[in-house]
N, C-alpha and C positions, 0 to 999 in steps of 0.2 A: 504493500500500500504506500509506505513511505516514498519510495522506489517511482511509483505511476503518478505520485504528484508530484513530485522533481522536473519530473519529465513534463508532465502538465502542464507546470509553472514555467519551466521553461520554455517549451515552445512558444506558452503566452506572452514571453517578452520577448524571445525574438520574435514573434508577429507586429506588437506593438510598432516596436524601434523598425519595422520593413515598410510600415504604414505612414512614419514619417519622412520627410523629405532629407535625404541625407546631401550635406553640400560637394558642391565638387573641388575636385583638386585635393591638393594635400593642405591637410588643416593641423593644428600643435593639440596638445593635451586639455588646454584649457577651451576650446574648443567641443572637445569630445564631450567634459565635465560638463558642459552647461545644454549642451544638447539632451545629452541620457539623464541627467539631473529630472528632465522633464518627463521623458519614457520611462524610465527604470530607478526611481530615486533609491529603493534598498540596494539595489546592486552597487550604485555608485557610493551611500553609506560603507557597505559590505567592503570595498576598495579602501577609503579613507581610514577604516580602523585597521587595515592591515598592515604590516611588518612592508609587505611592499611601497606604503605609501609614504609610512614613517622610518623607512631608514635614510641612512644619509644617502645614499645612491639610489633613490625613487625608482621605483617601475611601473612608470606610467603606461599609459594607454596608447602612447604610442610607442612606447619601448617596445612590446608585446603584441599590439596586432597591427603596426603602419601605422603611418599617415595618412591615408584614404582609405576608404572602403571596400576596395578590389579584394578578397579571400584574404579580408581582415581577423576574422574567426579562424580560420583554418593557419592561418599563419600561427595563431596563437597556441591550438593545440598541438605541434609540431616542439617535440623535444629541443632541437636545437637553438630554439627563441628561447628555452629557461638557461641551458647549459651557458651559454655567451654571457650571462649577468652572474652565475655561479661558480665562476671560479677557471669555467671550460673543462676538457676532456680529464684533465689528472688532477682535478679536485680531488678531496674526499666526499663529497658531497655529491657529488656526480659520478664519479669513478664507481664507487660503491654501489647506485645503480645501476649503470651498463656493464659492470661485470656478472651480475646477476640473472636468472635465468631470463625474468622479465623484461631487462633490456637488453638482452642479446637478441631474444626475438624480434623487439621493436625495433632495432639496430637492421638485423638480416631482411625484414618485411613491409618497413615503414613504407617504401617506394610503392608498394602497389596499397596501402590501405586509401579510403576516399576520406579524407580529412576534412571535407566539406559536410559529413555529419557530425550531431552535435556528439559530446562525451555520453551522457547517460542516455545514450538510443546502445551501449553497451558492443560497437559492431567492430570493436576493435580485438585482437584475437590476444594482446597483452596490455597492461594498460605504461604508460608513458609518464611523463608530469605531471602534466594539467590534466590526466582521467584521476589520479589520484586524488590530487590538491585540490582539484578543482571541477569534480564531477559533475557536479549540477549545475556549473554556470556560476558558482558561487565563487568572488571576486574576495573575501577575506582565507587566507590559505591556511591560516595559522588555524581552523578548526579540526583540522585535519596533521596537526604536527604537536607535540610535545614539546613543553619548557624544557630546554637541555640544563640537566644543575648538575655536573661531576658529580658528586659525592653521596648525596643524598637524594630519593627518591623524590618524584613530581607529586600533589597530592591527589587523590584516588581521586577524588572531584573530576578534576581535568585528564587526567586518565582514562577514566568512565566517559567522560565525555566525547575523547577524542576516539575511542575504540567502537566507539559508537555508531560516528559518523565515518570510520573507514571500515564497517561493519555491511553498510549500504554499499560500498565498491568495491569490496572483496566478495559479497555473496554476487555479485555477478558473474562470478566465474567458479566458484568454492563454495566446498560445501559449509555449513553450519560450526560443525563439531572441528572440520579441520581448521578454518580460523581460530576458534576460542583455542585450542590444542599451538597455536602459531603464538599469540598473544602471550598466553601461559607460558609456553617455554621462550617468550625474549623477554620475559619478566623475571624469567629464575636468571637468564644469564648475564642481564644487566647488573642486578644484586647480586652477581657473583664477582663481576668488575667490577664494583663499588667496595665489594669486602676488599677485593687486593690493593686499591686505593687508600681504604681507611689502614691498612695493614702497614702501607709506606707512610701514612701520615703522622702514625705512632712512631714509628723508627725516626723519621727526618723532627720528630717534637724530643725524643730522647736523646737524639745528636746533638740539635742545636742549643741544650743544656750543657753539653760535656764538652763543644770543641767550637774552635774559633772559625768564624762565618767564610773565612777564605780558605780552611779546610774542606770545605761542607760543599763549595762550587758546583763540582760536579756530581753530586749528589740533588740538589737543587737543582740542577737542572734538569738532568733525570724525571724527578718528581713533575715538576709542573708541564711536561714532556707527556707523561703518564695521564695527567690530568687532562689536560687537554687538545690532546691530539689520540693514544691511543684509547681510552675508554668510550671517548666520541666515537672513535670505526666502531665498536662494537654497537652503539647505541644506531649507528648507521646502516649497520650492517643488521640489525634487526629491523628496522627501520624498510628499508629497499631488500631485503630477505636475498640479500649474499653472503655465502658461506665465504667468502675469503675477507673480508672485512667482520663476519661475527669472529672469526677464530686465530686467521696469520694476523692480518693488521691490528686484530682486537686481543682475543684472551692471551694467544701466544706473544703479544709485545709489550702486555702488562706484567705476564711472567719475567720477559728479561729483562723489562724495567723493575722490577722486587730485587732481581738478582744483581743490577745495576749499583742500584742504589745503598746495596748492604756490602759491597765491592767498595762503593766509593765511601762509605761509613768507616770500612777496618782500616781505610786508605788515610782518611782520616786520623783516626787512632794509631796508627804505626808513625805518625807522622809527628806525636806527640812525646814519643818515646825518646 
């Protein structure tokens, strides 16, 4: 049901917005805003409170679909328009998807799918970026991503919330039982890269009692190395459901960051003798 009013709702506004007059030539952002302002005021709401609107490198509306109208949509569901603003091909943000089973396919098949239908008509055979983030036409992406916090858990609130709404674009292709079974097991493993986390954090708090901070360098670095770059692949890698980011880039390089940092501790301590 959720499902057939998405779709619903969205056809209703692209009807709307096909009904008005759209101007010619290539037109700027502020443009865009004050036209669909009229047609579509939630969607353009739905935009302004996103991460997209509010960070400091904007993605606007013409960032993402042109400056004219010409396969304005279609341009926009098309991977490569999000990759270009994130980071490109060897992000971890990206990377971690197209190594995945999901964007390999859409990598190998993209050429021939018809990108001029919308996301939730579901006709896509893996889903991409914007099926994910943005399945319904829905212009705030952040409903569909989790607060990244290293250390400690997001709370169930937003949790629940956000599995909810990727709950609606995974059962288009999966069953039931094997989602929740998906969810579940990147919740135990995320909690498992948080334990080795807080595990480094006890050790790097009992060094920095016992030894002098230019001792401790490379241990420090290590750490914050650990925090926010490998426990992120893992959160990524559950995230975009790639095994080489939940496990080489994630759990395996939290392991030899533990072993790093207890290396650079005794390095420390020998150093004192």
């Amino acid at each position: 049901m959720k499902r057939l009013l998405a779709i619903l709702l969205f056809g209703f506004s692209v009807g709307a917005m096909a009904g008005a007059q759209a101007p010619e030539g290539e037109f700027q952002n502020s443009a865009c805003l004050e036209c669909h302002q009229q047609q579509d005021a939630e969607l353009v709401a739905a935009w302004r409170d996103s991460v997209h609107a509010t960070a400091e490198k904007a993605a606007t509306c013409v960032a993402c679909h042109g400056n004219n109208h010409d396969k304005a949509a279609s341009r926009a569901r098309r991977d490569a328009t999000c990759i270009d603003c994130h980071g490109g091909q060897k992000a971890p943000a990206v990377h971690s998807y197209t190594t995945s089973k999901h964007g390999i396919l859409t990598r190998l098949e993209q050429k021939d799918w018809d990108w001029e239908q919308a996301l939730a008509s579901a006709n896509y055979r893996a889903p991409g970026c914007a099926y994910c983030h943005m399945h319904s036409g829905n212009h705030d992406v952040g409903t569909a991503i989790r607060t990244w916090r290293p250390e400690q858990a997001t709370g169930s609130d937003e949790r629940e919330q956000v599995q909810d709404t990727m709950r609606a674009v995974c059962q288009d292709c999966h069953a039931p039982r094997y989602i929740t079974n998906l969810f579940d097991n990147g919740e135990r493993m995320l909690n498992i890269g948080r334990m080795k986390v807080r595990e480094a954090a006890v050790l790097m708090a009992q060094a920095r009692g016992s030894y002098q901070p230019a001792g401790l360098e490379d241990a420090e670095k290590q750490f914050l190395k650990m925090k926010t770059q490998h426990l992120k692949n893992v959160y990524l890698g559950i995230a975009h459901q790639s095994p080489d980011y939940q496990w080489w880039h994630g759990q395996a390089a939290l392991d030899g960051d533990l072993i790093r940092i207890r290396g650079a501790i005794d390095q420390a301590r020998r150093l004192l003798k």
